[in-house]
CHARMM internal coordinates of N, CA and C (Angstrom, degrees):
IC EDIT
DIST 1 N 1 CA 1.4397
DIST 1 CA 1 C 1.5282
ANGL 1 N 1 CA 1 C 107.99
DIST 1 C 2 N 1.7400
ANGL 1 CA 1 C 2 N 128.15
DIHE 1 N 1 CA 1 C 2 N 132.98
DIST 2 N 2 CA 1.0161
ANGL 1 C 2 N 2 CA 114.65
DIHE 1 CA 1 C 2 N 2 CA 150.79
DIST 2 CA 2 C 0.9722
ANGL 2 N 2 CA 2 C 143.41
DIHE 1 C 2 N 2 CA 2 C -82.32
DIST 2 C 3 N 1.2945
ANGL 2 CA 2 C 3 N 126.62
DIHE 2 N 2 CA 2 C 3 N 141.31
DIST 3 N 3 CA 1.5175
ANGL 2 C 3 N 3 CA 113.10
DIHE 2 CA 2 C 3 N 3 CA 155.94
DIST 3 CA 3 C 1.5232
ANGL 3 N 3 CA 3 C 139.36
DIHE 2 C 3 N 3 CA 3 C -48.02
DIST 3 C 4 N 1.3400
ANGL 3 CA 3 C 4 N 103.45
DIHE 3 N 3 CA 3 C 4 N 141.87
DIST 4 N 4 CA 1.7433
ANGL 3 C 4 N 4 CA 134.76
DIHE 3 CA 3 C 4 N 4 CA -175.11
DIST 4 CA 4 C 1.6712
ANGL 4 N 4 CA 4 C 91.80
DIHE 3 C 4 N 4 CA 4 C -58.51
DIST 4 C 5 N 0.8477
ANGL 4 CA 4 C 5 N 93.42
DIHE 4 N 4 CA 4 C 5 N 104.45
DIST 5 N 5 CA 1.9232
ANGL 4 C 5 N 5 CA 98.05
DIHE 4 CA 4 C 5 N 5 CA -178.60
DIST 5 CA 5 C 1.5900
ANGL 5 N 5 CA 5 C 104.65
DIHE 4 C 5 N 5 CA 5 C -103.15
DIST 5 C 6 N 1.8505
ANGL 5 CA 5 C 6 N 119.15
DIHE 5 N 5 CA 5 C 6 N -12.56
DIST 6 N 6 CA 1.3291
ANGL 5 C 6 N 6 CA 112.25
DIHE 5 CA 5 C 6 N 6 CA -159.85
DIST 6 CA 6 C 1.4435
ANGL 6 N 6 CA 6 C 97.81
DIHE 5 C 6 N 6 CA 6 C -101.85
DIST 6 C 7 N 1.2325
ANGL 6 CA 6 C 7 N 129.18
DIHE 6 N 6 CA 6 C 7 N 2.59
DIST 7 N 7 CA 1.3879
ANGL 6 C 7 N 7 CA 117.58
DIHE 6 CA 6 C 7 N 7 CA -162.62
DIST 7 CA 7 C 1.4950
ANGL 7 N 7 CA 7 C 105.51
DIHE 6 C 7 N 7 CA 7 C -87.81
DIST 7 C 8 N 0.8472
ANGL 7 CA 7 C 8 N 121.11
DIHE 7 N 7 CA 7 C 8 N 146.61
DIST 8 N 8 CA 1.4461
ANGL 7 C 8 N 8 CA 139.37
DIHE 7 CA 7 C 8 N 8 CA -179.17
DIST 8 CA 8 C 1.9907
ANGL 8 N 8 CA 8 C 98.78
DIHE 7 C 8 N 8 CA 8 C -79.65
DIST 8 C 9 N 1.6191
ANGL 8 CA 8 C 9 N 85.54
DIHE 8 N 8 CA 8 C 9 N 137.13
DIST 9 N 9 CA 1.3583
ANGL 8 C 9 N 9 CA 82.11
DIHE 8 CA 8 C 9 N 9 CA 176.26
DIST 9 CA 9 C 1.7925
ANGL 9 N 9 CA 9 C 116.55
DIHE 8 C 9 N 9 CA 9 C -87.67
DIST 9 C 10 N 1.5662
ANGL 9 CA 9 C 10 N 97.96
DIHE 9 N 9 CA 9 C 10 N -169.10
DIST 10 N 10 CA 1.6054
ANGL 9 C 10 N 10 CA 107.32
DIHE 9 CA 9 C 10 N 10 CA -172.91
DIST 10 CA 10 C 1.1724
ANGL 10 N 10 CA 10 C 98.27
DIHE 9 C 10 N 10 CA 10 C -76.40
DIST 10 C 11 N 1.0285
ANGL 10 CA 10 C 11 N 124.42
DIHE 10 N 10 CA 10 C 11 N 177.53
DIST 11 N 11 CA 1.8140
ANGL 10 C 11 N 11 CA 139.11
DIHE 10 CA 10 C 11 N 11 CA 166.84
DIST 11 CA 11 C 1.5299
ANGL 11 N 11 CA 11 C 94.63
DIHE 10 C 11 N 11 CA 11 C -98.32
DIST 11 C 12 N 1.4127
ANGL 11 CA 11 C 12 N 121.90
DIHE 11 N 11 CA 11 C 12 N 143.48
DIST 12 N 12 CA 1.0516
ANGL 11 C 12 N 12 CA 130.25
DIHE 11 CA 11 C 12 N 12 CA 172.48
DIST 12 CA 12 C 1.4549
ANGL 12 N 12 CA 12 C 108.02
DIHE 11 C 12 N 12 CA 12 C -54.29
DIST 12 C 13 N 1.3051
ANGL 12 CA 12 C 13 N 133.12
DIHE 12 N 12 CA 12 C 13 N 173.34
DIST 13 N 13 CA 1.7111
ANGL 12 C 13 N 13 CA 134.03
DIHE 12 CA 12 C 13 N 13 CA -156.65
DIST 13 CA 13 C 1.9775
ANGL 13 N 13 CA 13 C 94.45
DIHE 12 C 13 N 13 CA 13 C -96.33
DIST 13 C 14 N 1.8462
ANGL 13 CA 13 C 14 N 102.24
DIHE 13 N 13 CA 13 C 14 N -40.61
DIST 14 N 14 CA 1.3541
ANGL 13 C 14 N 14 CA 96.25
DIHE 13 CA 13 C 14 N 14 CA -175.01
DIST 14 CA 14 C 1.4547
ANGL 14 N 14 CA 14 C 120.70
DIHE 13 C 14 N 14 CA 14 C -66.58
DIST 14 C 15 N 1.3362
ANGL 14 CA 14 C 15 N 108.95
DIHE 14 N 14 CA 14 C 15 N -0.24
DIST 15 N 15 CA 1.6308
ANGL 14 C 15 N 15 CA 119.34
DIHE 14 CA 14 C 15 N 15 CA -174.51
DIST 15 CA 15 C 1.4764
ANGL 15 N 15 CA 15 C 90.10
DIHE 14 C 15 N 15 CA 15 C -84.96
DIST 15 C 16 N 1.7874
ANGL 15 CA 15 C 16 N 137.58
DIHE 15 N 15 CA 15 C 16 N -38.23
DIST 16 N 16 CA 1.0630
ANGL 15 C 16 N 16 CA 106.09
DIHE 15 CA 15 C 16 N 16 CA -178.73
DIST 16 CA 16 C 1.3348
ANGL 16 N 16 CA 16 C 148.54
DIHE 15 C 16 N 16 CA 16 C -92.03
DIST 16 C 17 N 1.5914
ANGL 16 CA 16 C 17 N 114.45
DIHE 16 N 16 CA 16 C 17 N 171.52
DIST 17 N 17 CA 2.0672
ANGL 16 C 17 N 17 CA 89.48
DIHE 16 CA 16 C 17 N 17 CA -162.61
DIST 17 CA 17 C 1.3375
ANGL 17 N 17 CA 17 C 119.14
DIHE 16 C 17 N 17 CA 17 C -78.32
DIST 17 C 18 N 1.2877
ANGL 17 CA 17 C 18 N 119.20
DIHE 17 N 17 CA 17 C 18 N 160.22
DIST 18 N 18 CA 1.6836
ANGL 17 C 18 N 18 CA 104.14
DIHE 17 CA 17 C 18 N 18 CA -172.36
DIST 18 CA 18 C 1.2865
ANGL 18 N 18 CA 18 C 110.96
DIHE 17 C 18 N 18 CA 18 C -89.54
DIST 18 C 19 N 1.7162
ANGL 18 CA 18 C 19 N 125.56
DIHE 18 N 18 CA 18 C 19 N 154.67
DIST 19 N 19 CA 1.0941
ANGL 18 C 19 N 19 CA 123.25
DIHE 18 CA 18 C 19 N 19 CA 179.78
DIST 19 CA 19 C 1.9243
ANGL 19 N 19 CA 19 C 124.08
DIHE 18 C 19 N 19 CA 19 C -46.32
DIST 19 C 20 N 1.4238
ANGL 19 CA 19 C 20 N 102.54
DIHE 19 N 19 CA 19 C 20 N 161.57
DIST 20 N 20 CA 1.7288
ANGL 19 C 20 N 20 CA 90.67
DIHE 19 CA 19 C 20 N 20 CA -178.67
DIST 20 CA 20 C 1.4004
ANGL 20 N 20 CA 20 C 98.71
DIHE 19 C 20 N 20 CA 20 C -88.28
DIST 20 C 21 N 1.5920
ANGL 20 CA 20 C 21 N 104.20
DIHE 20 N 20 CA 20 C 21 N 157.22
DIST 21 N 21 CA 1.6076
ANGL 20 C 21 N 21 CA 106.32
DIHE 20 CA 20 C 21 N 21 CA 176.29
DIST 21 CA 21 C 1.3887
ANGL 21 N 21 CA 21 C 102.84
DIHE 20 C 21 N 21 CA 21 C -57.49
DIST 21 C 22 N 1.4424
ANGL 21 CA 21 C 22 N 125.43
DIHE 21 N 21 CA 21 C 22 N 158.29
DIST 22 N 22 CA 1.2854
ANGL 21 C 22 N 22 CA 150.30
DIHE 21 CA 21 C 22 N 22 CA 145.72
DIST 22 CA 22 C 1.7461
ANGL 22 N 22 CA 22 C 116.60
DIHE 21 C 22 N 22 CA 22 C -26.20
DIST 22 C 23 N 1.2751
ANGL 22 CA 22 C 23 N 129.79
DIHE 22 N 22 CA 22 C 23 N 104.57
DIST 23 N 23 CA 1.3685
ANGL 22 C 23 N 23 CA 133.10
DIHE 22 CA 22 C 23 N 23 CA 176.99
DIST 23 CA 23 C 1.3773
ANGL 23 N 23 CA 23 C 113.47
DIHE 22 C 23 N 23 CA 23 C -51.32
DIST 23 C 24 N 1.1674
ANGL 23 CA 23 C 24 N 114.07
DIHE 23 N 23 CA 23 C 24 N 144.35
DIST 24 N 24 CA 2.0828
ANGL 23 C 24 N 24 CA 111.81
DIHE 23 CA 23 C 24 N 24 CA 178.11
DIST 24 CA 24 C 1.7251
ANGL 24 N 24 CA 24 C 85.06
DIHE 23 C 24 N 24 CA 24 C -70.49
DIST 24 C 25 N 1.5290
ANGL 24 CA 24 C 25 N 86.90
DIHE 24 N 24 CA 24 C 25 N 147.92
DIST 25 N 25 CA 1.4061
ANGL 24 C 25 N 25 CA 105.16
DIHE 24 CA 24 C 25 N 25 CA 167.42
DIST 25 CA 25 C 1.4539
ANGL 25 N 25 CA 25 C 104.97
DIHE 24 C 25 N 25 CA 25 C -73.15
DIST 25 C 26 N 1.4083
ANGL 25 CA 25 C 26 N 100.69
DIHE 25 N 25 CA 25 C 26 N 162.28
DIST 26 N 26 CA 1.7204
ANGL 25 C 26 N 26 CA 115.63
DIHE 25 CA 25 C 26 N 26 CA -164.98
DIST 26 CA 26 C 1.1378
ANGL 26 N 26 CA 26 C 84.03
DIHE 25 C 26 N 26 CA 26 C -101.70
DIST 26 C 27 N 1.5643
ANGL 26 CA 26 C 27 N 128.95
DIHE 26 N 26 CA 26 C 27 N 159.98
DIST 27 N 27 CA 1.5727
ANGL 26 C 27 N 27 CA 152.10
DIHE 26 CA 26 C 27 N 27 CA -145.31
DIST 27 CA 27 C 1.1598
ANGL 27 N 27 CA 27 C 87.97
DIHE 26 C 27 N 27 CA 27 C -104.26
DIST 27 C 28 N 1.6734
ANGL 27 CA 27 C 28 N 139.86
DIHE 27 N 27 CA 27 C 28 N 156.53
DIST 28 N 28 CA 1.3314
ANGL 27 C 28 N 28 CA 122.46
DIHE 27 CA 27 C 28 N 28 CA 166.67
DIST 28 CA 28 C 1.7095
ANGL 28 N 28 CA 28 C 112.64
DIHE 27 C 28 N 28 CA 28 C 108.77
DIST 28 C 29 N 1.0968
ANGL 28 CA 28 C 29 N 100.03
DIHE 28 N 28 CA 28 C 29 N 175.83
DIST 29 N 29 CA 1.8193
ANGL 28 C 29 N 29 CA 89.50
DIHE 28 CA 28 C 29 N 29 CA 151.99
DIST 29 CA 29 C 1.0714
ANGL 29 N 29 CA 29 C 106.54
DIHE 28 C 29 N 29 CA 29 C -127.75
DIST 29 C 30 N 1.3587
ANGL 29 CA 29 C 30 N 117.97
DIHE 29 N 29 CA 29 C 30 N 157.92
DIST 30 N 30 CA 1.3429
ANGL 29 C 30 N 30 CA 140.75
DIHE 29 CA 29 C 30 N 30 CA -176.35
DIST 30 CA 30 C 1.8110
ANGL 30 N 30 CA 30 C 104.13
DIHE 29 C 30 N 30 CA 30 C -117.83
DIST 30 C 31 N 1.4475
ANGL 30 CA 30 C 31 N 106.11
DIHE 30 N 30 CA 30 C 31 N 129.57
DIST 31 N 31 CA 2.0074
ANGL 30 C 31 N 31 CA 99.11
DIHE 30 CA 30 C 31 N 31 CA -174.60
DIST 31 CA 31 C 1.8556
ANGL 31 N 31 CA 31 C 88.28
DIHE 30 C 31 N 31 CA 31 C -121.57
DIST 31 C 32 N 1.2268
ANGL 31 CA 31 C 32 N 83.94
DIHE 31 N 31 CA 31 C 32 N 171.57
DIST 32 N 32 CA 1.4313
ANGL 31 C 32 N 32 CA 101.24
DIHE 31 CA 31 C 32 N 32 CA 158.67
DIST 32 CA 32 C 1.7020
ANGL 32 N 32 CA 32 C 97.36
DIHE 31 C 32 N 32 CA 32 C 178.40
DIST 32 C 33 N 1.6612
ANGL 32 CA 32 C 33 N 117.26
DIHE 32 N 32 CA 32 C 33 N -164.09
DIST 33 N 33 CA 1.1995
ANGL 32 C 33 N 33 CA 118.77
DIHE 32 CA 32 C 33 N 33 CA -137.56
DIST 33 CA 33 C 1.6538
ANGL 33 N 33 CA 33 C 93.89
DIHE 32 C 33 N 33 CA 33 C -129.15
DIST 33 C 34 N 1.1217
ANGL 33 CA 33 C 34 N 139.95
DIHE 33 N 33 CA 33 C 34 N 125.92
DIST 34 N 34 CA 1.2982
ANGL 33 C 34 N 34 CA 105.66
DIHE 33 CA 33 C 34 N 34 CA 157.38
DIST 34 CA 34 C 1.7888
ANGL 34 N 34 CA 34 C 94.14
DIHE 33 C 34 N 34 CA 34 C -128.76
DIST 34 C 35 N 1.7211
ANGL 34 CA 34 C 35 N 103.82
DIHE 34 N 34 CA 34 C 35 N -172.22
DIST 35 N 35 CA 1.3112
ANGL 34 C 35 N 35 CA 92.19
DIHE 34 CA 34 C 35 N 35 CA -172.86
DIST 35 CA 35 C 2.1884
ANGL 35 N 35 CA 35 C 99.59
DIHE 34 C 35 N 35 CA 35 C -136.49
DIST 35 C 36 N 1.1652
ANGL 35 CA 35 C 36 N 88.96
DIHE 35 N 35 CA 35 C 36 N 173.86
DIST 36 N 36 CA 1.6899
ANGL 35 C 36 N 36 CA 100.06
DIHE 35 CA 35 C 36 N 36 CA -162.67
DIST 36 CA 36 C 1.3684
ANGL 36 N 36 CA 36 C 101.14
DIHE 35 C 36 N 36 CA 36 C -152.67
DIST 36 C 37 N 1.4963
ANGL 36 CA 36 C 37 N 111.60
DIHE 36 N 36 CA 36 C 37 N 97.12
DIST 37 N 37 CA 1.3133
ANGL 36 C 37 N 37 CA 119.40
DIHE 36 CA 36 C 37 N 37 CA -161.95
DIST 37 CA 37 C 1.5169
ANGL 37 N 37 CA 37 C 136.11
DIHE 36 C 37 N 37 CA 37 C 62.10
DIST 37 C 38 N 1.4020
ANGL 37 CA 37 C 38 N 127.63
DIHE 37 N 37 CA 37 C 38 N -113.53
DIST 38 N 38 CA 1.3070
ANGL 37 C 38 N 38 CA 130.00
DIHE 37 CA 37 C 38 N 38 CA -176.58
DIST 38 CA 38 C 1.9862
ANGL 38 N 38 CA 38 C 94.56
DIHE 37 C 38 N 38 CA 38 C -120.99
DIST 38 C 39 N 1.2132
ANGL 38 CA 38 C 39 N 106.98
DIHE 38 N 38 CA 38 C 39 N 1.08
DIST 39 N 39 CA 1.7157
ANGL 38 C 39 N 39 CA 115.94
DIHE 38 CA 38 C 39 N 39 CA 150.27
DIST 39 CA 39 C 1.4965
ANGL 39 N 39 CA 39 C 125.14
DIHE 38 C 39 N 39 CA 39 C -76.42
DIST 39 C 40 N 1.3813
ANGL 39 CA 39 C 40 N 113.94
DIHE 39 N 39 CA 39 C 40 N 143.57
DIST 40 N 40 CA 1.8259
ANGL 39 C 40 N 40 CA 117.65
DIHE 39 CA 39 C 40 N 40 CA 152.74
DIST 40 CA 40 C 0.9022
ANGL 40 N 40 CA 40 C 98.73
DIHE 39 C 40 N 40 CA 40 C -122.12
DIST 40 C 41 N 1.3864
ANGL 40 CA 40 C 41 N 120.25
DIHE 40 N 40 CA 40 C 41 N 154.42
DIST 41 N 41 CA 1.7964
ANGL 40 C 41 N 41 CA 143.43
DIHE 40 CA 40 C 41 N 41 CA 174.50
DIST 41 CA 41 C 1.1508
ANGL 41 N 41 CA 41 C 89.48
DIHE 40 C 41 N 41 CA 41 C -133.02
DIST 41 C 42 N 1.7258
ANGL 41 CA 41 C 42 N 113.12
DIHE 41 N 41 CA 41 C 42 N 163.31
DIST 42 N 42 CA 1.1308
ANGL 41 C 42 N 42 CA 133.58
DIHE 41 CA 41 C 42 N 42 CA -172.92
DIST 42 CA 42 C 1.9822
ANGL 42 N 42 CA 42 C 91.01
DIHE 41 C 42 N 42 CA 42 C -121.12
DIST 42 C 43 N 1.2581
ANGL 42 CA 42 C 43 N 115.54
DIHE 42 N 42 CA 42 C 43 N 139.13
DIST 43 N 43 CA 1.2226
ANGL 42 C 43 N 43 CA 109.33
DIHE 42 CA 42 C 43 N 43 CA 176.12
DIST 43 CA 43 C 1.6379
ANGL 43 N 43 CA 43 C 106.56
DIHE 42 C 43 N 43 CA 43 C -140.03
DIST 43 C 44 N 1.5915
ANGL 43 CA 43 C 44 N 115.12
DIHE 43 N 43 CA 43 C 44 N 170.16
DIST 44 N 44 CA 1.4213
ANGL 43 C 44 N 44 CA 109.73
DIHE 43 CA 43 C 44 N 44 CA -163.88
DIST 44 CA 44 C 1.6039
ANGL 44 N 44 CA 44 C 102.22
DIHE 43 C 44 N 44 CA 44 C -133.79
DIST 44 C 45 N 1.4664
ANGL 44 CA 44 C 45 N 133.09
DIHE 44 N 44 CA 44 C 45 N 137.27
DIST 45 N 45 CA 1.4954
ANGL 44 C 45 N 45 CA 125.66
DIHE 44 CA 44 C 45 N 45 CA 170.34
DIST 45 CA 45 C 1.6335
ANGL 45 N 45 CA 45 C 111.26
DIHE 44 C 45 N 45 CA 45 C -41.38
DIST 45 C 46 N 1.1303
ANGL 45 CA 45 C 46 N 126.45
DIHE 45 N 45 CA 45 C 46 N -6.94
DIST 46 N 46 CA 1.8267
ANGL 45 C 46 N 46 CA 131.36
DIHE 45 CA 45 C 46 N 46 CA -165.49
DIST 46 CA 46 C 1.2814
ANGL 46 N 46 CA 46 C 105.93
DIHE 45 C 46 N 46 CA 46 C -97.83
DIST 46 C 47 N 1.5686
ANGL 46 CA 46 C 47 N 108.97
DIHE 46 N 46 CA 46 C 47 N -8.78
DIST 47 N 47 CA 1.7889
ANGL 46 C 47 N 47 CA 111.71
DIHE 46 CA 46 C 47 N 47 CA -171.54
DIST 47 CA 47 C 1.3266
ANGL 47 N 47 CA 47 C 118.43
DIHE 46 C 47 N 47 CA 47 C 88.89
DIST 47 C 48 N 1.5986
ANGL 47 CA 47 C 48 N 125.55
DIHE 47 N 47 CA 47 C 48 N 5.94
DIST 48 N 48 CA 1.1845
ANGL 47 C 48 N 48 CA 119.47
DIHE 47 CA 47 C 48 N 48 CA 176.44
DIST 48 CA 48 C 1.5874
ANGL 48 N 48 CA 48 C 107.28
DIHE 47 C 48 N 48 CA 48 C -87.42
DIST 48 C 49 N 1.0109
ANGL 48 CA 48 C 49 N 118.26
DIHE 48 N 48 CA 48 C 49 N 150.28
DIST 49 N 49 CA 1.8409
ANGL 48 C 49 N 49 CA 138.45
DIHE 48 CA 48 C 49 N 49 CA -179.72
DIST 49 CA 49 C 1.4014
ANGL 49 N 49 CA 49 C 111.54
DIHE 48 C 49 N 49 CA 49 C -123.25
DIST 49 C 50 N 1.6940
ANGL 49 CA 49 C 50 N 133.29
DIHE 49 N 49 CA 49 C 50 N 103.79
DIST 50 N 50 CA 1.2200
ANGL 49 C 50 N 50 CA 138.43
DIHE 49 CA 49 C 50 N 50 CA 141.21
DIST 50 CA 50 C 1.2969
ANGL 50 N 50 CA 50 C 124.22
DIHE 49 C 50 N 50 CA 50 C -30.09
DIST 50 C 51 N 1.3784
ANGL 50 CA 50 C 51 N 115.65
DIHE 50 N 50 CA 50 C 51 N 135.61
DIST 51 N 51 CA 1.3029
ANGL 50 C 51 N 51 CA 100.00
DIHE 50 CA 50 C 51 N 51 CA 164.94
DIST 51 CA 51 C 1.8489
ANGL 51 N 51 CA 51 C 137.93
DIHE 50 C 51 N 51 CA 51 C -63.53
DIST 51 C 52 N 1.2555
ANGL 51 CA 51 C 52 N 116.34
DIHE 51 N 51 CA 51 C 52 N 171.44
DIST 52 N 52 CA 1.2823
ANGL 51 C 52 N 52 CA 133.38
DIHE 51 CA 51 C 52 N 52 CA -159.94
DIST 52 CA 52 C 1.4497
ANGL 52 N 52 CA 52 C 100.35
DIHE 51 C 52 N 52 CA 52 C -70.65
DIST 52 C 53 N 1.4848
ANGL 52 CA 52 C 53 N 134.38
DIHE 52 N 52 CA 52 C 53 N 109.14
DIST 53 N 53 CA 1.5228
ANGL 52 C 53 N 53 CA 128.91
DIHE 52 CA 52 C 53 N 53 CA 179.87
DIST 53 CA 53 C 1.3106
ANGL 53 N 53 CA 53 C 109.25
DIHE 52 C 53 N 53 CA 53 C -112.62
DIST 53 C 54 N 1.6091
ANGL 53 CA 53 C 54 N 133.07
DIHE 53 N 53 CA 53 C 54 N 163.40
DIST 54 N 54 CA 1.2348
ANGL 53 C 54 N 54 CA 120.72
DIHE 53 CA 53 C 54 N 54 CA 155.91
DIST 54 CA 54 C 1.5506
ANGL 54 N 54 CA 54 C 111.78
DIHE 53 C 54 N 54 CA 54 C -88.44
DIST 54 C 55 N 0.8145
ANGL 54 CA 54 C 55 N 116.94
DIHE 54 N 54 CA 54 C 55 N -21.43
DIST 55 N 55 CA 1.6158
ANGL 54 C 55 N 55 CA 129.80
DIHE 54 CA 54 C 55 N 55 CA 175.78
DIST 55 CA 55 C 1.3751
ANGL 55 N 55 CA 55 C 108.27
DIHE 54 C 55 N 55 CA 55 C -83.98
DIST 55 C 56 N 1.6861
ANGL 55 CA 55 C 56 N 111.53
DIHE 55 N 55 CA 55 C 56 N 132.72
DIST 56 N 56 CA 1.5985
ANGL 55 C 56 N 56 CA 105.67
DIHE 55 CA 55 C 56 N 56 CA -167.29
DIST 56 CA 56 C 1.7593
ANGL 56 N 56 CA 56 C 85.40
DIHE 55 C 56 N 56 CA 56 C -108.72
DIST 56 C 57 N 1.1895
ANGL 56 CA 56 C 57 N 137.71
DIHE 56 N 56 CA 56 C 57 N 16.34
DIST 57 N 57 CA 1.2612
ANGL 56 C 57 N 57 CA 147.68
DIHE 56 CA 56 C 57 N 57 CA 159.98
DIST 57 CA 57 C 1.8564
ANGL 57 N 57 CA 57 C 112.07
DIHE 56 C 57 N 57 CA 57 C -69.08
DIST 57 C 58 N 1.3563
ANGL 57 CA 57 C 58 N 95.86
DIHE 57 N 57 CA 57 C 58 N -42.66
DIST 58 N 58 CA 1.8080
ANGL 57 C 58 N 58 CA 90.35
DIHE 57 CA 57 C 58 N 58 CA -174.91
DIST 58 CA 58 C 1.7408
ANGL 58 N 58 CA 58 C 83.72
DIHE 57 C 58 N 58 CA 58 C -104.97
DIST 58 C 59 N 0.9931
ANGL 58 CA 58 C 59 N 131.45
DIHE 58 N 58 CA 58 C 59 N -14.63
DIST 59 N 59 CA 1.8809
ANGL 58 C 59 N 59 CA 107.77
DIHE 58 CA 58 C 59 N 59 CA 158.61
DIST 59 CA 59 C 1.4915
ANGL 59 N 59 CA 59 C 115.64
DIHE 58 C 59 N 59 CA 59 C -47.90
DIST 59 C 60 N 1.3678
ANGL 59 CA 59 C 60 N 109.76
DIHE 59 N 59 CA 59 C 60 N -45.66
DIST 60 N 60 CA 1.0847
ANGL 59 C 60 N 60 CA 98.47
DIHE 59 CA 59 C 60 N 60 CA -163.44
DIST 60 CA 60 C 1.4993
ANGL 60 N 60 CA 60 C 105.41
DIHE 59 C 60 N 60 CA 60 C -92.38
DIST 60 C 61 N 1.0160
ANGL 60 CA 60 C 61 N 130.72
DIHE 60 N 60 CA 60 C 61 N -10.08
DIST 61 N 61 CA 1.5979
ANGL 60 C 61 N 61 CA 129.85
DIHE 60 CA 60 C 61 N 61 CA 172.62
DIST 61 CA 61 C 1.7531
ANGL 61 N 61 CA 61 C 92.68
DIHE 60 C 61 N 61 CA 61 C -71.57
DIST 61 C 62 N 0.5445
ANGL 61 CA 61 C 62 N 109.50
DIHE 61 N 61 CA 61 C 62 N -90.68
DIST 62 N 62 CA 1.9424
ANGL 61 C 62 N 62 CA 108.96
DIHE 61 CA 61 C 62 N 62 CA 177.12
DIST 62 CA 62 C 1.3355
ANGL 62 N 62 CA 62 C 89.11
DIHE 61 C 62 N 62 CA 62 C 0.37
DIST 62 C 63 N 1.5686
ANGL 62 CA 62 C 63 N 120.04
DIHE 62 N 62 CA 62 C 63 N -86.60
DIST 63 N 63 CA 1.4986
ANGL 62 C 63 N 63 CA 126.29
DIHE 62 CA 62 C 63 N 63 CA -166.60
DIST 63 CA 63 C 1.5310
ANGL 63 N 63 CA 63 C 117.09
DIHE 62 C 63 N 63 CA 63 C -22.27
DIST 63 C 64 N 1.9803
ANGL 63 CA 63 C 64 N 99.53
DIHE 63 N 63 CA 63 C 64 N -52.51
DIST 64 N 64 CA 1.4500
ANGL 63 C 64 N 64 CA 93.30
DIHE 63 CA 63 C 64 N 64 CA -160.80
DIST 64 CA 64 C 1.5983
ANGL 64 N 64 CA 64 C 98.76
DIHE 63 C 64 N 64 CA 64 C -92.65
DIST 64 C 65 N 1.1339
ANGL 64 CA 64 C 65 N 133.43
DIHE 64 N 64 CA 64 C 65 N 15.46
DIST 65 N 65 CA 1.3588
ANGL 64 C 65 N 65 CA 120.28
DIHE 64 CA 64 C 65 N 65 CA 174.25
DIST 65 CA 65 C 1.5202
ANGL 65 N 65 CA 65 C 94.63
DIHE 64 C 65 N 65 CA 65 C -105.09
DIST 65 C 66 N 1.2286
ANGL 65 CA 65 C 66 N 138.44
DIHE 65 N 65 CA 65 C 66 N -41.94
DIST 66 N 66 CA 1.5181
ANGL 65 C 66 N 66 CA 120.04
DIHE 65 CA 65 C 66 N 66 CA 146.93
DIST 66 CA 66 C 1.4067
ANGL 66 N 66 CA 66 C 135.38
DIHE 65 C 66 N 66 CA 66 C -2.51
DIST 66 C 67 N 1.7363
ANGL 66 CA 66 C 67 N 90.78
DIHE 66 N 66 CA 66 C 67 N -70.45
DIST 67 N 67 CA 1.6239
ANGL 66 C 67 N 67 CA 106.10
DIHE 66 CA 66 C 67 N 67 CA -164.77
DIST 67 CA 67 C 1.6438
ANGL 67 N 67 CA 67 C 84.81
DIHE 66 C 67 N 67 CA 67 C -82.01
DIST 67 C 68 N 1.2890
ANGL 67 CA 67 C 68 N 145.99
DIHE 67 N 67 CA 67 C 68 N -14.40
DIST 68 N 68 CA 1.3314
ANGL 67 C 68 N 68 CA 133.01
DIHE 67 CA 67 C 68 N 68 CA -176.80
DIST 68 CA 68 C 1.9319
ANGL 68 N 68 CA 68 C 113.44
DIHE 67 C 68 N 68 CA 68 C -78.03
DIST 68 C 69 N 1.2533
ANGL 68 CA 68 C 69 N 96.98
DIHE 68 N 68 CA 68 C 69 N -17.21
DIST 69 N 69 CA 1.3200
ANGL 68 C 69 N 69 CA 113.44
DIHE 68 CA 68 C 69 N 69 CA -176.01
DIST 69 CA 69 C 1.3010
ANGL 69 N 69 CA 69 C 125.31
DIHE 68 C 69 N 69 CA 69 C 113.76
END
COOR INIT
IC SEED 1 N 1 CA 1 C
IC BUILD
């Protein structure tokens, strides 16, 4: 087999830009949904975790009665 002679190489690593710092967290909680298999959970920046739904409809109701208090 030959070698790929046309490919363009990488850019060296110091050519690339460095990530941006990390944003302050917003005051409050912040939810959103993610999912884990044929489950969704509703989860919160505070560390709280909804339970496991198949419906990403009552994930997100969980969420907003969370973030409602």
């Amino acid at each position: 087999m030959d070698p790929h002679t046309k490919a363009s190489p990488a850019p060296p690593l110091a050519s690339l830009p460095l990530p941006r710092p990390m944003e302050q967290p917003v005051p409050g909680h912040t939810t959103s949904t993610t999912e884990r298999g044929s489950f969704c959970l509703a989860v919160c920046t505070c560390g709280w975790k909804g339970p496991a739904r198949r419906s990403r409809d009552l994930a997100r109701q969980d969420a907003a009665r969370h973030a409602a208090g």
